[in-house]
C-alpha positions in Angstrom: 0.0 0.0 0.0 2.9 2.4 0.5 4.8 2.0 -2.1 1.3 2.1 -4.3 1.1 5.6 -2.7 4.6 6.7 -2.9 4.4 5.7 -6.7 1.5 8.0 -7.1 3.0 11.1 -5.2 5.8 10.6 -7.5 4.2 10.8 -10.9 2.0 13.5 -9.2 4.8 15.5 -8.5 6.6 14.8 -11.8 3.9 15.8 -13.7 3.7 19.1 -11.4 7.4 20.2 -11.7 6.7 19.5 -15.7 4.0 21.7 -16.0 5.9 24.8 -13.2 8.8 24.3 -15.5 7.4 25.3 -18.2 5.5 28.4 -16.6 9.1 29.1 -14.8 10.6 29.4 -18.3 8.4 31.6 -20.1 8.1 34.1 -17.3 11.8 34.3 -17.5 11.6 35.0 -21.3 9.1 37.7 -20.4 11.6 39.6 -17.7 14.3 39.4 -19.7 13.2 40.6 -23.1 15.5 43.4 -23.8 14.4 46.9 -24.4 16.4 48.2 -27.8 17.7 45.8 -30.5 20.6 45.9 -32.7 18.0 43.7 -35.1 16.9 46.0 -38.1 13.0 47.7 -37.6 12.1 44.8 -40.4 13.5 41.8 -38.5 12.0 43.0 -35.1 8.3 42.8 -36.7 8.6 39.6 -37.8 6.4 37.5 -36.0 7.0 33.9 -34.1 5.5 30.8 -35.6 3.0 30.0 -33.7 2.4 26.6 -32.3 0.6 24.2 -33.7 -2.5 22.4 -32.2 -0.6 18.6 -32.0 2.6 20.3 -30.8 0.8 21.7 -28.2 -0.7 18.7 -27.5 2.1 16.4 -27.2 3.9 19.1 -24.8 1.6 17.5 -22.4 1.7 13.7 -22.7 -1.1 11.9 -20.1 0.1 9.0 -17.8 -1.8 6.1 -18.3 -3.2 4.1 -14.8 -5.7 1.5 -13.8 -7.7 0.8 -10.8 -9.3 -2.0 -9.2 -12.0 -2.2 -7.3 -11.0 -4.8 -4.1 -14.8 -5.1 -2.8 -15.9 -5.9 -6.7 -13.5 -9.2 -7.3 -13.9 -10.9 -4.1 -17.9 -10.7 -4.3 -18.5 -11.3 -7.7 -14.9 -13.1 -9.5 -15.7 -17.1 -9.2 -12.5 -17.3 -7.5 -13.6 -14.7 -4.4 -17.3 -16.6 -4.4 -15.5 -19.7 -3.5 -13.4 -18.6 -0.6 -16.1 -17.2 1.0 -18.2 -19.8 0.7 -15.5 -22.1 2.3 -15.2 -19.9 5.4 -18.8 -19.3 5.9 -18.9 -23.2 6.2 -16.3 -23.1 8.3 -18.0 -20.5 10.5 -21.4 -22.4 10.1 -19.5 -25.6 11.4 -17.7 -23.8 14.4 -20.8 -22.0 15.4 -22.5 -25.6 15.6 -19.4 -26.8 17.5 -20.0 -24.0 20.4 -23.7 -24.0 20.5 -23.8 -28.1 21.5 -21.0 -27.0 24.0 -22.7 -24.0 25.5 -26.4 -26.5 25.5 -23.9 -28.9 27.7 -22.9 -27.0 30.1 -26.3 -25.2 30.2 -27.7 -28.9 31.3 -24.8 -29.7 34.0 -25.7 -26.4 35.3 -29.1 -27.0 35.9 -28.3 -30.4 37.1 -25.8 -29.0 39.8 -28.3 -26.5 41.0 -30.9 -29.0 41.4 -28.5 -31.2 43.7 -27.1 -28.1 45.4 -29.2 -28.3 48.9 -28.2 -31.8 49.1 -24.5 -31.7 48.6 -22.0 -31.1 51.5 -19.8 -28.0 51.9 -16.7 -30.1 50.3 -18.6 -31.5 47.7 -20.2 -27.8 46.9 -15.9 -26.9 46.0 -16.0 -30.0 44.3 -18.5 -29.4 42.2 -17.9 -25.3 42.0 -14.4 -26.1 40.7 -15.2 -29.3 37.7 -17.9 -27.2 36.1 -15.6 -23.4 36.3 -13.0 -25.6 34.9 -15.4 -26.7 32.0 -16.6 -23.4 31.4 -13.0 -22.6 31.0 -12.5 -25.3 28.4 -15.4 -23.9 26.9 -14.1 -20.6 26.6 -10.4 -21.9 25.0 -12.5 -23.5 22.3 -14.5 -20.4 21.7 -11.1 -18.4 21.3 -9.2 -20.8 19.3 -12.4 -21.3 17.2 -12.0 -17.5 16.7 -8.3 -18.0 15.6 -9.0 -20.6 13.3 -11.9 -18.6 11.4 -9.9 -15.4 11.6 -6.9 -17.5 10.1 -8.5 -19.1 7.0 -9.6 -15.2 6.2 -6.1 -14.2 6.5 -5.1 -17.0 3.8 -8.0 -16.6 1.4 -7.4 -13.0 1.8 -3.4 -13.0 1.1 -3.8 -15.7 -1.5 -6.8 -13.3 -3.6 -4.4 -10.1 -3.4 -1.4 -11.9 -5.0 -4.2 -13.3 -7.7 -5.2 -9.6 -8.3 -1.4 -8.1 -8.4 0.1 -10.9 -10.6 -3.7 -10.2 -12.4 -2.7 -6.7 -12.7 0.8 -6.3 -13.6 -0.2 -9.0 -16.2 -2.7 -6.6 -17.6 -1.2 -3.2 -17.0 2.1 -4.1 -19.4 -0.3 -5.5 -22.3 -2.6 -2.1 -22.0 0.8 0.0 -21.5 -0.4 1.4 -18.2 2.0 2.9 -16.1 0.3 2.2 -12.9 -2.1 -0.3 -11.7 -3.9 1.1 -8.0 -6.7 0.0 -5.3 -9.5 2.2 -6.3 -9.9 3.7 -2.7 -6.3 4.6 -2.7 -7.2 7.3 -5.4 -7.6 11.0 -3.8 -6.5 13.3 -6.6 -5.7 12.4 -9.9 -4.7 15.5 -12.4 -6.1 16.2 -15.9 -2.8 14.8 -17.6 -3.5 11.0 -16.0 -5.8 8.8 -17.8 -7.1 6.3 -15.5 -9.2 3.4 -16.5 -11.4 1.0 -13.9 -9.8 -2.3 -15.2 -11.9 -4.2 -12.6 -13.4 -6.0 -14.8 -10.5 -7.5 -16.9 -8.5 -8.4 -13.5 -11.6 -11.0 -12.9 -11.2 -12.2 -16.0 -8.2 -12.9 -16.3 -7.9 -14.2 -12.1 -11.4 -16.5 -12.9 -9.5 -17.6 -16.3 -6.2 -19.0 -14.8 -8.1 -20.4 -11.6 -10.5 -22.5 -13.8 -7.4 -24.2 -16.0 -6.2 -25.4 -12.7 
């Protein structure tokens, strides 16, 4: 994400000095235009050629960039559909897993109550200490269940973002783009940079190379 950043302050800023540079210069020429000639009258009338409309044009070459749209390609590329659906049905199954837990110790809870006027002081401990430690054990499943779920995101996650750059850098040098940027990344782009929302073509080609696999 930085460097993405850093890549786009820096044709930014290029594109700025360009443009100052060239307003630097012809100030300049303006300030120092003498006031007498040793030119004859007839040569001092003669008039510049002015610039023509494609010279003009090309003094100010646009930057070519793409952007992607992260949200789009994991909700509707083939390959972002799948990976969620295999961790909501890892979620689904985990959730099961806790609820039957939690309805067990709800149960020996009850249970233990019921018994509780008959049992003796010691075997009140006794009892007090087995069921904390299972609501303990209960507890280390919820939080490694957690990990687990939060784990298998992190994977799906890391291995759709190398999908969409190798995606990217694939499609940026066929379509000669200089850049290739997360959409949300973009606060300010000048009138010289061409950018194009190559969402679209990135799950393409990421759905494309998934389903020869």
């Amino acid at each position: 994400m930085i460097k993405t950043r850093r890549l786009i302050l820096l044709t930014l800023i290029a594109c700025s000095l360009a443009t100052s540079a060239v307003a630097e210069e012809n100030n300049t020429v303006d300030k120092q235009a003498p006031t007498t000639s040793l030119l004859p009258v007839s040569s001092q009338t003669i008039p510049a050629p002015s610039q023509k409309p494609s010279e003009a044009a090309s003094a100010q070459q646009s930057t070519s960039l793409g952007h992607v749209d992260l949200a789009r390609i994991a909700a509707e590329s083939e390959t972002g559909k799948a990976g969620q659906a295999q961790i909501g049905d890892l979620k689904k199954k985990l959730q099961g897993q806790l609820e039957t837990k939690r309805k067990q110790l709800d149960k020996q809870k009850v249970a233990i109550e019921a018994k509780l006027k008959t049992f003796t002081a010691a075997q009140r401990e006794a009892k007090g200490k087995e069921f904390q430690k299972k609501v303990e054990e209960f507890q280390k499943f919820g939080l490694n269940a957690e990990k687990e779920l939060q784990a298998r995101q992190e994977e799906f996650g890391d291995k759709l973002f190398k999908a969409i750059e190798q995606a990217s850098a694939e499609l940026g040098k066929a379509k000669g783009l200089a850049l290739v940027v997360i959409k949300r990344e973009l606060l300010y782009l000048s009138n010289v940079v061409d950018a194009q929302d190559v969402t679209d073509e990135v799950i393409k080609r990421i759905d494309g190379k998934e389903l020869k696999k």
